[in-house]
C-alpha positions in Angstrom: 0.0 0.0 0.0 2.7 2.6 0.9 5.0 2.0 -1.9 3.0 0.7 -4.8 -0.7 1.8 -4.0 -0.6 5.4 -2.6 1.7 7.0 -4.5 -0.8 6.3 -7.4 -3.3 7.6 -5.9 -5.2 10.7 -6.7 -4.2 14.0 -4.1 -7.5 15.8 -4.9 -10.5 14.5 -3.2 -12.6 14.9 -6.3 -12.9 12.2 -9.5 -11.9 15.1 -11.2 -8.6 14.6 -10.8 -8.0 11.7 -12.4 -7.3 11.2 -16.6 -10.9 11.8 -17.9 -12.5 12.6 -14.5 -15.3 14.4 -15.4 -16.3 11.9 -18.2 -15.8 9.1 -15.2 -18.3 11.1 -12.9 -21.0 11.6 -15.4 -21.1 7.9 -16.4 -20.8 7.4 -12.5 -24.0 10.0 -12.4 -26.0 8.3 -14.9 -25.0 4.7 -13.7 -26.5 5.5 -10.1 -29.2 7.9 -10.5 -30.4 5.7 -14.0 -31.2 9.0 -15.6 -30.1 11.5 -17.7 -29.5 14.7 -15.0 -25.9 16.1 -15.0 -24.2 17.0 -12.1 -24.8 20.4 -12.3 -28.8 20.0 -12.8 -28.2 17.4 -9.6 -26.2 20.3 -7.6 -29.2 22.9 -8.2 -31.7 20.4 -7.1 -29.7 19.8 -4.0 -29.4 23.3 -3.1 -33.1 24.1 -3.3 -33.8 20.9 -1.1 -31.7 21.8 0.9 -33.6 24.9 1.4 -36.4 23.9 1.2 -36.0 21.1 4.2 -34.4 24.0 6.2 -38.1 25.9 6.1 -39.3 22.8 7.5 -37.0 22.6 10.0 -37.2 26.0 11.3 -40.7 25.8 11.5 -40.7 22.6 13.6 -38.0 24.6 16.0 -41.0 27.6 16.2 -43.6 24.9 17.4 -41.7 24.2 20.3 -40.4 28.0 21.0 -37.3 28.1 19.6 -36.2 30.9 17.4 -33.6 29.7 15.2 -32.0 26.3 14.6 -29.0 27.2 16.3 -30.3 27.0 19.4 -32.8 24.0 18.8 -30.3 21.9 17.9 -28.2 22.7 21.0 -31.2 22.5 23.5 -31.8 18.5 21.6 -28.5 18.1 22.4 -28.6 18.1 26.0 -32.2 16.7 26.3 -32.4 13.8 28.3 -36.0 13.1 27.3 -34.7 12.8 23.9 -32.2 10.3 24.4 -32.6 6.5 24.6 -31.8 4.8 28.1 -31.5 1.4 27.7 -30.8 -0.9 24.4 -34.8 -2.2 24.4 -36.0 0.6 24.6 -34.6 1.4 21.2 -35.8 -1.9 19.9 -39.5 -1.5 21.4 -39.6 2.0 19.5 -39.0 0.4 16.4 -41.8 -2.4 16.8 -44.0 -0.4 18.4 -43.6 2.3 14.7 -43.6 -0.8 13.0 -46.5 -2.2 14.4 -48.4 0.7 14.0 -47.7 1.3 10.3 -48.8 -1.9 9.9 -52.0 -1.4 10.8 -52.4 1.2 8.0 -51.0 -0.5 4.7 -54.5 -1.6 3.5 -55.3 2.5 3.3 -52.5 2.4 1.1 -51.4 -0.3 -0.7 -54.0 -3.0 -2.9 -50.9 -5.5 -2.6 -49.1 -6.3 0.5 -46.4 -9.2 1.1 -46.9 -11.9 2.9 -43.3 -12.6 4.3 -43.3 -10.8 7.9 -40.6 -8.8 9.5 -38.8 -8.9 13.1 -36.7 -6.4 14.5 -33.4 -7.7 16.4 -30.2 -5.9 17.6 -27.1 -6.2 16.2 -24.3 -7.9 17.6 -22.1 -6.0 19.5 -19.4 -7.2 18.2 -20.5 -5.4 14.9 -21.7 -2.5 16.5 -18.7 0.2 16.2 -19.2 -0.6 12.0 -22.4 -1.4 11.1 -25.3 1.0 11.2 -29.3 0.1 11.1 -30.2 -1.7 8.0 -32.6 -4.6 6.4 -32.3 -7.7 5.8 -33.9 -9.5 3.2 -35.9 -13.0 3.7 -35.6 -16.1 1.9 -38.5 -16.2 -1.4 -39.6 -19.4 0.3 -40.7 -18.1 3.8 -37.8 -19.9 5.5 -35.8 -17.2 7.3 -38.0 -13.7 8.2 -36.6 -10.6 7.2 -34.9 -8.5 10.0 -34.4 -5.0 10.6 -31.4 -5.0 12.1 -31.2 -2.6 14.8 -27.7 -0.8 15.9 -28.2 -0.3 20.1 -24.4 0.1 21.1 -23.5 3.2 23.0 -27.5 3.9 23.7 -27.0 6.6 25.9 -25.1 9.1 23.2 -28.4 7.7 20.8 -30.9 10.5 20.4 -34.1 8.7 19.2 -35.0 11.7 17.1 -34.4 9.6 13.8 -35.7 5.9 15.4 -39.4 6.5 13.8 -38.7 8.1 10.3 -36.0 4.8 10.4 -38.4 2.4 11.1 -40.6 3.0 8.2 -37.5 3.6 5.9 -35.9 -0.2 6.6 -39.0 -1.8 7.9 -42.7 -0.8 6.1 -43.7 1.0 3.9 -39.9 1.1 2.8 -37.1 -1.7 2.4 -39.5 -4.6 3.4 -42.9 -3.7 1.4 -41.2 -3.2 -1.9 -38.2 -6.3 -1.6 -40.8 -8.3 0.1 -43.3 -7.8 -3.1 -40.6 -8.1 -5.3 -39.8 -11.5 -3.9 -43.4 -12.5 -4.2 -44.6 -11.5 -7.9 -45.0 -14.6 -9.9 -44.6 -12.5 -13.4 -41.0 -12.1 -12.9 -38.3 -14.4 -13.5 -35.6 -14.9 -10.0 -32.8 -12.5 -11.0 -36.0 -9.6 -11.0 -37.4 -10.4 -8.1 -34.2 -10.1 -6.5 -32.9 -6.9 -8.6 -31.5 -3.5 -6.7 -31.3 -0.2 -8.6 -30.4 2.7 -5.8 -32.3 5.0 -7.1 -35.1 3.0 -7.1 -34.7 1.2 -4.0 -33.4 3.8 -1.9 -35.4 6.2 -3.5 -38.7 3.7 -2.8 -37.7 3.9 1.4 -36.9 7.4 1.5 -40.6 8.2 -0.7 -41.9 5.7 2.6 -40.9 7.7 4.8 -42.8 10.8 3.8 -45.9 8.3 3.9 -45.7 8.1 7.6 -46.6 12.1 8.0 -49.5 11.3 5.4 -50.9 8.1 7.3 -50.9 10.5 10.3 -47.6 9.5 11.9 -45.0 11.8 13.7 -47.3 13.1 16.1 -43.9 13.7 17.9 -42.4 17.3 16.7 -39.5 16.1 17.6 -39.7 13.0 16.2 -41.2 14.6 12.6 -37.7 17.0 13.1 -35.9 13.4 12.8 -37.7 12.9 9.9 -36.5 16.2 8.6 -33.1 15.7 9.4 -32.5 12.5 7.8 -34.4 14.4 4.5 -31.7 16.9 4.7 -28.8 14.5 4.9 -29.8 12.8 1.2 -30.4 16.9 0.2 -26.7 17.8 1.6 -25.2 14.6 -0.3 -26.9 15.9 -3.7 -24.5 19.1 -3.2 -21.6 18.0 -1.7 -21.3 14.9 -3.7 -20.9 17.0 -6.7 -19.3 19.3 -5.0 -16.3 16.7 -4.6 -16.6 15.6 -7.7 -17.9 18.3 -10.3 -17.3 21.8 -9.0 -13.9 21.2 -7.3 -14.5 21.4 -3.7 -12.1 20.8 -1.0 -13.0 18.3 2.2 -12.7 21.5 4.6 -15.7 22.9 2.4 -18.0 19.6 2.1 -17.9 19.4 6.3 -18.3 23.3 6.7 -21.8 22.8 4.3 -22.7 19.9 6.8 -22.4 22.0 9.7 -23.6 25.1 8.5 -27.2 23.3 7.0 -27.3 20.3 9.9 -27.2 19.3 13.2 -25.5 15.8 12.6 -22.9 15.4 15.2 -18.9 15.2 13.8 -18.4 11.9 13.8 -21.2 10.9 11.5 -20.3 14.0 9.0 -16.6 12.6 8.8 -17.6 9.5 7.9 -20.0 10.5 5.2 -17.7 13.2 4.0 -15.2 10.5 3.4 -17.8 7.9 2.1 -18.5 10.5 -1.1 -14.9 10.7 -1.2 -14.3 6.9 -1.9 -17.4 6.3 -3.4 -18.4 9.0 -6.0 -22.5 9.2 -7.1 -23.7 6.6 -4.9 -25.3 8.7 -2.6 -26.8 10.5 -4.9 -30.0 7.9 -5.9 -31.7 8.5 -2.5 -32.9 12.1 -3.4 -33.0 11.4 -6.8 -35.2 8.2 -6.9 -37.6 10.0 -4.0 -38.4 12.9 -6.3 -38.9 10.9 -9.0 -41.2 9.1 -7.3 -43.0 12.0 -6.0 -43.1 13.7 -9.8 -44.9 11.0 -11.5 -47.4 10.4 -8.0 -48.2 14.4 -9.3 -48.1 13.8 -12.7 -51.0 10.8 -11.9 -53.0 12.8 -10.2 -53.0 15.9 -13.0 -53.7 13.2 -15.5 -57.0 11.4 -13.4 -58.1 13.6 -11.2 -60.3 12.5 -9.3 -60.4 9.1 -10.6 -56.6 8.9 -9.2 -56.8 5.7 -6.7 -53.1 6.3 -4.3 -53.2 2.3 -3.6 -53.4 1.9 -7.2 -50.6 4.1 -8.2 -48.8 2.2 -5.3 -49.0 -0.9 -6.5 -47.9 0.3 -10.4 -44.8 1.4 -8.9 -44.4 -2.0 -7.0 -45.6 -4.1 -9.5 -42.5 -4.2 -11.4 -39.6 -4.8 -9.2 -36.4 -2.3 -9.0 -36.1 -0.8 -12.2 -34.2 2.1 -13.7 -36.5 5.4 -13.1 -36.4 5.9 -16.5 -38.2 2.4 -17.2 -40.5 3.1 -14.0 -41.5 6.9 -15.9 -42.3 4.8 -18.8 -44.6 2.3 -16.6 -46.6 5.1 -15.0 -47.2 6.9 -17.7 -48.5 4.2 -19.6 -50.7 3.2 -16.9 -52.1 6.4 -16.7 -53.1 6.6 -20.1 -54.8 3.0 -19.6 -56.8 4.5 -16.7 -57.6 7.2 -18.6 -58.7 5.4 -21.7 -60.8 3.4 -19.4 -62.6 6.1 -17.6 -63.0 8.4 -21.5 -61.0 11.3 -19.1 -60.1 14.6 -21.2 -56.1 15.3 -20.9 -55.1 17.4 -18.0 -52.0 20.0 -18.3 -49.8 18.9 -14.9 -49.0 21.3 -12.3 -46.0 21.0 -9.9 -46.4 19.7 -6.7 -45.5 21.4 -4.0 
């Protein structure tokens, strides 16, 4: 490594650097997001997230009497209430959000799966590496999937984050769509156990806005932890490219952490380096969840009243992880089934907001 592999390295942090960065980004761009968006299309859409979440934010830190972030973000900080106090009571916060959303998937989904989730702690011998995550069950029903819950060092957890979590890796996110995907007959094995980021990631992070719509995060605090794990896959739309497409150095990635977040130093020097090592991966989470939530607008334009959410649901389900440019193409032509059916006039679209 020292004599042979380092020296070869790159010294910039950014792909750039390298013989034909900028064509190795875009293809890196294209290859992760599965669209056509450029890095500096990506960047702008970032920034106004970014914004936009911030609004959010600050209006959460007004309910509860604060009058900036600054100083909500340091009174969470030293909130007992807000921090967990013993390693099950992290893991009965995630059933107990899990079980609840259960109870509310027929309101929203025509098809459900019929392989059932657990939620278990990590080893501790894993627990300094791994964070929370899903994992899969077997097609056949033989092992459950898990969420996979991190509990080490429980007393430095806030739970802020543990609900908007919960329906990321557990339902309507990881599990609901992998779990369908396993289970439609129509596709051959390798689809039923296909992964596009964008899509998948961009599927759990869409679920997690369906929790404020099923009438979740009754918790201000707890909707701020849905808010702050929005603005994480915002800031990774603008430092990502940041890194890699408009030159910027590491000092400038963690000062736009700090200066748009409240995630603690650790965290941001791990994700700072992760973009670092790992160039347009994180950039499908945003990406796939605004795609998502563009053609969920673009359906209802189209049908109006005659738009069924469960139905559009189980369209964007129905096919397994696929490229959003190949999910575009199946919603649009199911909308124009649904509107053949039903004889309805063609609607210009408005943006949703």
């Amino acid at each position: 490594v020292r004599d042979e592999y380092a020296p070869k390295g790159r010294t910039e942090p950014g792909v750039w650097a390298l013989p034909d960065g900028a064509e190795r980004y875009a293809f890196r761009v294209k290859n992760s997001t599965t669209t056509n968006l450029t890095p500096e299309e990506i960047h702008q859409i970032g920034l106004a997230q970014v914004n936009e979440i911030e609004g959010r934010m600050l209006g959460v830190g007004h309910q509860l009497g604060y009058p900036d972030l600054k100083s909500f973000y340091a009174a969470i900080k030293t909130d007992p209430k807000l921090h967990a106090h013993s390693r099950d009571e992290i893991l009965d916060l995630y059933r107990k959000y899990i079980d609840g959303m259960y109870t509310k998937l027929p309101d929203l989904f025509g098809r459900l799966p019929k392989g059932k989730l657990e939620v278990m702690p990590i080893e501790e011998f894993r627990e300094k590496e791994a964070s929370t995550h899903y994992v899969q069950g077997t097609p056949d029903g033989s092992r459950k999937a898990h969420v996979m819950v991190n509990t080490g060092d429980f007393a430095k957890r806030t739970t802020l984050d543990v609900e908007t979590t919960a329906y990321h890796e557990g339902v309507p996110g990881h599990h609901l769509q992998i779990a369908i995907a396993q289970e439609l007959p129509e596709l051959p094995p390798y689809r039923q156990q296909e992964n596009y980021t964008a899509y998948t990631e961009g599927w759990a992070l869409y679920a997690e806005r369906l929790g404020k719509e099923a009438g979740f995060f009754q918790d201000p605090y707890s909707y701020y932890g849905h808010l702050q794990d929005d603005m994480l896959r915002a800031i990774r739309l603008v430092v990502d490219t940041g890194f890699h497409y408009k030159h910027w150095s590491r000092q400038q990635v963690v000062d736009f952490f700090h200066e748009h977040s409240a995630i603690d130093e650790p965290e941001v020097q791990s994700e700072t380096d992760r973009y670092m090592a790992w160039p347009a991966q994180a950039l499908g989470y945003k990406i796939g969840q605004l795609e998502i939530l563009k053609l969920r607008q673009y359906s209802k334009d189209q049908l109006g009243a005659k738009f069924d959410l469960r139905a559009f649901h189980d369209q964007v389900l129905a096919g397994g992880a696929v490229p959003l440019d190949v999910l575009s193409t199946r919603i649009h032509t199911w909308v124009g089934q649904q509107k053949a059916q039903a004889s309805l006039p063609v609607a210009s679209p408005t943006q949703e907001r």
